[in-house]
C-alpha positions as CSV (number, residue, x, y, z in Angstrom):
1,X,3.5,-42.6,-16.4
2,X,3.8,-41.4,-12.8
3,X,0.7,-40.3,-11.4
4,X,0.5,-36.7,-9.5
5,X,-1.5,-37.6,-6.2
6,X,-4.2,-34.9,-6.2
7,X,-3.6,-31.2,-4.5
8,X,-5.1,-30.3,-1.6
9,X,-8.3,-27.6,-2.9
10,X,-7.0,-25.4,-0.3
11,X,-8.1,-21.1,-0.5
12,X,-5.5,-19.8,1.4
13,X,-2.9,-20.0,-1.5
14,X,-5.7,-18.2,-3.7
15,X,-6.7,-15.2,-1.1
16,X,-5.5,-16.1,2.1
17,X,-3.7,-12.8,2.7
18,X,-5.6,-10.7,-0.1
19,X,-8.5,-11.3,2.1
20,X,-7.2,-10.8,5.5
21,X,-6.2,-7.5,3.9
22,X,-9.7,-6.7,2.4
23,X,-10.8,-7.4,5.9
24,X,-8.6,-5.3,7.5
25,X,-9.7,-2.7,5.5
26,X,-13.3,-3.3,5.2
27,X,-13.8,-2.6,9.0
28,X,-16.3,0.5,9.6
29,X,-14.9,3.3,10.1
30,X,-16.8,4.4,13.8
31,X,-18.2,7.9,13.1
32,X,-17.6,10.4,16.1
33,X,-21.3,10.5,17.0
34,X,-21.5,6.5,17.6
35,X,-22.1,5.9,21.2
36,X,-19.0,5.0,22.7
37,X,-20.3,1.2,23.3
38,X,-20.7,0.4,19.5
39,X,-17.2,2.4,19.2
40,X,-15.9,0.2,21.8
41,X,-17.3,-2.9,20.4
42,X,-16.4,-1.9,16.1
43,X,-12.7,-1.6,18.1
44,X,-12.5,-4.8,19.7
45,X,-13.6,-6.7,16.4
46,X,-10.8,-5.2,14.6
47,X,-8.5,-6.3,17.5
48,X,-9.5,-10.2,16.9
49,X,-9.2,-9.9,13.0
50,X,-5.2,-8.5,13.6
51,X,-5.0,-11.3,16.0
52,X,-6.6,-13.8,13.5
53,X,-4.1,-12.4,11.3
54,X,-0.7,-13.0,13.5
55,X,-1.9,-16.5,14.8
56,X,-2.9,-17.6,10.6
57,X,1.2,-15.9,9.7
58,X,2.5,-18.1,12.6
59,X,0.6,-21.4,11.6
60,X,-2.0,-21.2,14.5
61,X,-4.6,-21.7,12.5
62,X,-6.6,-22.9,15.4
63,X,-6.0,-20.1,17.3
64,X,-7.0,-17.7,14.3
65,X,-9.8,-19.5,14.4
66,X,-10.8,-19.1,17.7
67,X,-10.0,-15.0,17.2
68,X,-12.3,-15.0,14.9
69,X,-15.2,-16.7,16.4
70,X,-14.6,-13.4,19.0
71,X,-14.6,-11.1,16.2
72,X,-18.0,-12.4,14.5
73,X,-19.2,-12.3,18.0
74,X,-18.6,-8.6,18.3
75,X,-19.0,-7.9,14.7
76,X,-21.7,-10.7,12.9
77,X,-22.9,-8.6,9.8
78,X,-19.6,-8.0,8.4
79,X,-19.2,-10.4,5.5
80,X,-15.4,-10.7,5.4
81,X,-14.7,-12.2,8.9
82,X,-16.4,-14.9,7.4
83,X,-14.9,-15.1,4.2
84,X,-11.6,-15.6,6.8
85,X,-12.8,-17.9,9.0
86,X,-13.6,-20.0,6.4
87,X,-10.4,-19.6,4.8
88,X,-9.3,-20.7,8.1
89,X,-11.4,-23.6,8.3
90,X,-10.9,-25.1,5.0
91,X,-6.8,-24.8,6.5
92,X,-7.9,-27.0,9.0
93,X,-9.4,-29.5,6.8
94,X,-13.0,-28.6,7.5
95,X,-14.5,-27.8,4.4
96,X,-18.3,-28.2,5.4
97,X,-17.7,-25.4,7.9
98,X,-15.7,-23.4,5.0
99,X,-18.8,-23.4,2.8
100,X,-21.2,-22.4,5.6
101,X,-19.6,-19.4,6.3
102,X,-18.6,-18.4,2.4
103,X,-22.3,-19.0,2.3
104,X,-23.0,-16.7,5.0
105,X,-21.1,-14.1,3.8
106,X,-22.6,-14.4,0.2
107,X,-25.9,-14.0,2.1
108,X,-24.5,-10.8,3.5
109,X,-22.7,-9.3,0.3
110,X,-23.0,-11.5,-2.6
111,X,-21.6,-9.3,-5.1
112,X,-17.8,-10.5,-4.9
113,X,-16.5,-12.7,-7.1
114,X,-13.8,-14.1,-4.6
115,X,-16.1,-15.5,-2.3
116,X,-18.0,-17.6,-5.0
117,X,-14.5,-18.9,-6.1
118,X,-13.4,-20.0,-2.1
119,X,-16.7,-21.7,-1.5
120,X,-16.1,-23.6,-5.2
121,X,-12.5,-24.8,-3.9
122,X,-14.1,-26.0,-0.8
123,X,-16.8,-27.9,-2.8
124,X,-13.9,-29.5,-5.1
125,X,-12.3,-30.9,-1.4
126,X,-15.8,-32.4,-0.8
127,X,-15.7,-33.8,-4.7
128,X,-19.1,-32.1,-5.1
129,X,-18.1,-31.3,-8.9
130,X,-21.4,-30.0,-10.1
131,X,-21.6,-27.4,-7.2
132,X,-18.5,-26.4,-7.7
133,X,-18.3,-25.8,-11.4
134,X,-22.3,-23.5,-10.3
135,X,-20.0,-21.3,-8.0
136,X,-17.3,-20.8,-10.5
137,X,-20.4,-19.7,-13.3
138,X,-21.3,-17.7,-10.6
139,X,-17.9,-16.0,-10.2
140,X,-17.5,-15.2,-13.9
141,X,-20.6,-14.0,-14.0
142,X,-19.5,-11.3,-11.9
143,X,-16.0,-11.2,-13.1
144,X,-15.6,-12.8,-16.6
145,X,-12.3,-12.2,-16.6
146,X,-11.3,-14.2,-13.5
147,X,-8.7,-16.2,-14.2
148,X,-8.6,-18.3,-11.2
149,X,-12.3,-19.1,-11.8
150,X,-10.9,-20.4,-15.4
151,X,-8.8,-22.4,-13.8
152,X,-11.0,-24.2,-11.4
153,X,-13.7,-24.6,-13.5
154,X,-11.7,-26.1,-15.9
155,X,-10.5,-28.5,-12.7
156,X,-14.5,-29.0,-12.2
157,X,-15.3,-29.7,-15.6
158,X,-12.4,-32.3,-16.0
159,X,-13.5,-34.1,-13.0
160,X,-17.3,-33.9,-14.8
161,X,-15.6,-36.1,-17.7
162,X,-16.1,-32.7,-19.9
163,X,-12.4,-32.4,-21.1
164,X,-13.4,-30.0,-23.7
165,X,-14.8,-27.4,-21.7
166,X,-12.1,-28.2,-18.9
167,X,-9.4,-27.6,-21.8
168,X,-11.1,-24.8,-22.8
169,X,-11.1,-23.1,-19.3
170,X,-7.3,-23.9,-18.7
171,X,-6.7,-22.0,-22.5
172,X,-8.8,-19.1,-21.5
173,X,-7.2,-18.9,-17.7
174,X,-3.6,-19.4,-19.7
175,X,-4.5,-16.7,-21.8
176,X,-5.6,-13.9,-19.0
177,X,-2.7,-14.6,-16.8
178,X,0.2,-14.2,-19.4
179,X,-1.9,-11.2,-20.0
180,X,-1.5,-10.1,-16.5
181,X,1.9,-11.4,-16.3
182,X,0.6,-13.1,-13.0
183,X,3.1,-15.9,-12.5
184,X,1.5,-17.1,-9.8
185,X,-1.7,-17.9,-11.7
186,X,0.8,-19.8,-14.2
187,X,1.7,-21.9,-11.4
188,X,-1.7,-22.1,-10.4
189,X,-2.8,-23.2,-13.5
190,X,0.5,-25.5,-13.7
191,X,-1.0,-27.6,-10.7
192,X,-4.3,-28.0,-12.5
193,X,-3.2,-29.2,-15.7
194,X,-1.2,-32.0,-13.0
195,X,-4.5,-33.0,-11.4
196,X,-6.1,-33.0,-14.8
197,X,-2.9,-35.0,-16.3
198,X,-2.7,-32.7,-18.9
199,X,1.0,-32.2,-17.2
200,X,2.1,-35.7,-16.3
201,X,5.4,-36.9,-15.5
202,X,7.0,-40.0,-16.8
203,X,10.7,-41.4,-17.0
204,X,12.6,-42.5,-13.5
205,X,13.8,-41.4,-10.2
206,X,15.4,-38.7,-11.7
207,X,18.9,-39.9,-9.7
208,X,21.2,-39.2,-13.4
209,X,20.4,-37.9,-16.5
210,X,19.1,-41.3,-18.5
211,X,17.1,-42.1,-15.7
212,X,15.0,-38.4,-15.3
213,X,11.9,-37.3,-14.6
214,X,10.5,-36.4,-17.9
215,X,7.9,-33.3,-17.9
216,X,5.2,-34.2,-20.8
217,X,2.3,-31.8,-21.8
218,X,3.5,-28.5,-20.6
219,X,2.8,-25.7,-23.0
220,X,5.8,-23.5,-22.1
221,X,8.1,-22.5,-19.4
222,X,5.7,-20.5,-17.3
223,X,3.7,-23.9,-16.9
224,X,6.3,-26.7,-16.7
225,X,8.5,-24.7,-14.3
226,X,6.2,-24.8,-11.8
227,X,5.6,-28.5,-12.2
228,X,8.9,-29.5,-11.5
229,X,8.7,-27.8,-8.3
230,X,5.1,-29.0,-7.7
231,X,7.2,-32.7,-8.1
232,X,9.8,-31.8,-5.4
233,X,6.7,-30.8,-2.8
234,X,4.8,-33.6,-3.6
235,X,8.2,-35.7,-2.8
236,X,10.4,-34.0,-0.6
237,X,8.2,-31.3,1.5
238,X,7.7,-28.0,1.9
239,X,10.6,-26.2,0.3
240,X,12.9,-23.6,3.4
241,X,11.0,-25.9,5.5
242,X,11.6,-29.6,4.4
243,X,14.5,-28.8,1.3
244,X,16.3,-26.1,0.0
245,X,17.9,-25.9,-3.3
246,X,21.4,-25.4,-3.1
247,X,22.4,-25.3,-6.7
248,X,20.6,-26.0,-10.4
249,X,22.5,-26.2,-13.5
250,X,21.5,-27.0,-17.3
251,X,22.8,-29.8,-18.8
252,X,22.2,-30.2,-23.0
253,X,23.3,-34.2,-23.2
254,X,22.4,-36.0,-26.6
255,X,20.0,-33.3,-27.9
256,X,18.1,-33.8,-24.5
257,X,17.5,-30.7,-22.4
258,X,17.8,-31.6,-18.6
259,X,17.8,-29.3,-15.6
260,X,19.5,-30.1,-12.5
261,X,18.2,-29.7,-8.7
262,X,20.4,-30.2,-6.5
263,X,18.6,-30.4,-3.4
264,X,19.7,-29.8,0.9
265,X,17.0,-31.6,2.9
266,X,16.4,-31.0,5.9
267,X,17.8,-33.8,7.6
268,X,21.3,-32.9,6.2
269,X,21.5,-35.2,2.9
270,X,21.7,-34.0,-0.4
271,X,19.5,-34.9,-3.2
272,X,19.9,-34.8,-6.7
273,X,17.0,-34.3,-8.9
274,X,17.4,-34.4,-12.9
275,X,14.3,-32.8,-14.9
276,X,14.4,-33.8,-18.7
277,X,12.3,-30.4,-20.1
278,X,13.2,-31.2,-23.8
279,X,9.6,-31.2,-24.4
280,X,8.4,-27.3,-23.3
281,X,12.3,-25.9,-23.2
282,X,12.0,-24.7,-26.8
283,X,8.7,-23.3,-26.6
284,X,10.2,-20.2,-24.2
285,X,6.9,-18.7,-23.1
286,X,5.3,-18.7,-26.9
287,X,3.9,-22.2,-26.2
288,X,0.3,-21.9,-25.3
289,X,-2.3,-24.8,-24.7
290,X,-4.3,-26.4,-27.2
291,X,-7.4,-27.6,-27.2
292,X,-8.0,-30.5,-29.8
């Protein structure tokens, strides 16, 4: 069996954006009675978050960083320039300073689910299990049906050797996001069941057919899609960045069902990557996880 190296517990996939734009938003609205130097200063604030914004979309995420630090400045009571700048920091592989200022914002407005569930990823970077799986309570006790907080509690509970209630919480995040028809919670949860090896991956290379990379454990599609291309980033890069795929075909050989990527790196070369998906094919999206 080929082991899955673990993902980075990163929160920017999770609400990155969502919570630039909650940010954006949540900035006071400056009342025309306000003396002009609280208006000037509310302004200026809102100035650094955009700017936090561009730099984080262009991959400064030092420079975001640094916009922000000038926005709490200006603005140090608002709750979501720290939910951001911790965002930011966990980006820049600083996860102690991520959970100080999730902390500080929960201090500040503790009533949002989201921020119990970013300071709970940055614990799971710092392998503090226990904390994290008390954040994620905490989220679903203010959202119970959250189904990213499923899903990393599940992640929290597998690492706390309690594969039934981490089994459990991957069934119940399953559950809510083919509800929602969120696909990117699928793939989400796709990633989780990899760390967990719930999803592993045996076989070969996946150079020809007989020698592919077999995809074991995925309930259906919406899962073990997403692990085949969690397999290609964890081998070949970032894909637009580090690969592209140029074509994918299905091949039925031998009552095996096998998908083929054919892959442009970035370098020029091509690279062919057969997936042998006999085992959730068939299942469509009807296949759900079971817990023994």
């Amino acid at each position: 069996m080929l082991r899955f190296p673990r993902f980075s517990y990163s929160a920017m996939p999770l609400v990155g954006l969502g919570a630039i734009a909650i940010a954006l938003g949540s900035v006071p609205v400056v009342q025309a009675q306000t003396p002009p130097a609280i208006v000037a200063q509310a302004e200026n604030a809102e100035r650094y978050i955009r700017l936090a914004v561009e730099e984080y979309q262009e991959g400064n995420n030092q420079a975001a960083l640094d916009a922000l630090n000038q926005a709490i400045a200006l603005n140090p009571t608002m709750a979501d320039i720290y939910i951001l700048r911790g965002i930011v920091r966990s980006e820049l592989n600083d996860p102690q300073g991520a959970i100080a200022d999730y902390s500080e914002a929960i201090e500040l407005d503790g009533d949002d689910a989201e921020v119990y569930i970013v300071r709970g990823l940055a614990q799971l970077a710092l392998k503090q299990y226990q904390a994290a799986e008390a954040d994620f309570n905490r989220a679903l006790e203010r959202d119970s049906s959250h189904a990213d907080a499923y899903t990393f509690r599940g992640t929290s509970r597998m690492e706390l050797n309690n594969r039934q209630g981490g089994l459990q919480d991957f069934q119940k995040a399953e559950e809510i996001y083919f509800a929602q028809g969120n696909a990117r919670g699928l793939g989400r949860l796709s990633q989780a069941l990899i760390v967990a090896d719930v999803i592993t991956f045996e076989g070969g290379s996946g150079d020809r057919p007989e020698n592919a990379v077999i995809i074991k454990g995925a309930s259906n599609q919406a899962l073990g899609v997403p692990a085949q291309y969690h397999y290609l980033i964890e081998h070949f890069g970032r894909p637009d960045r580090d690969w592209r795929l140029a074509e994918q075909s299905m091949l039925n050989q031998s009552d095996r069902q096998y998908n083929r990527m054919d892959l442009q790196l970035a370098d020029g070369r091509r690279q062919v990557v057969y997936f042998d998906i006999t085992d959730y094919y068939s299942k469509g999206l009807d296949g759900r996880l079971q817990v023994p």
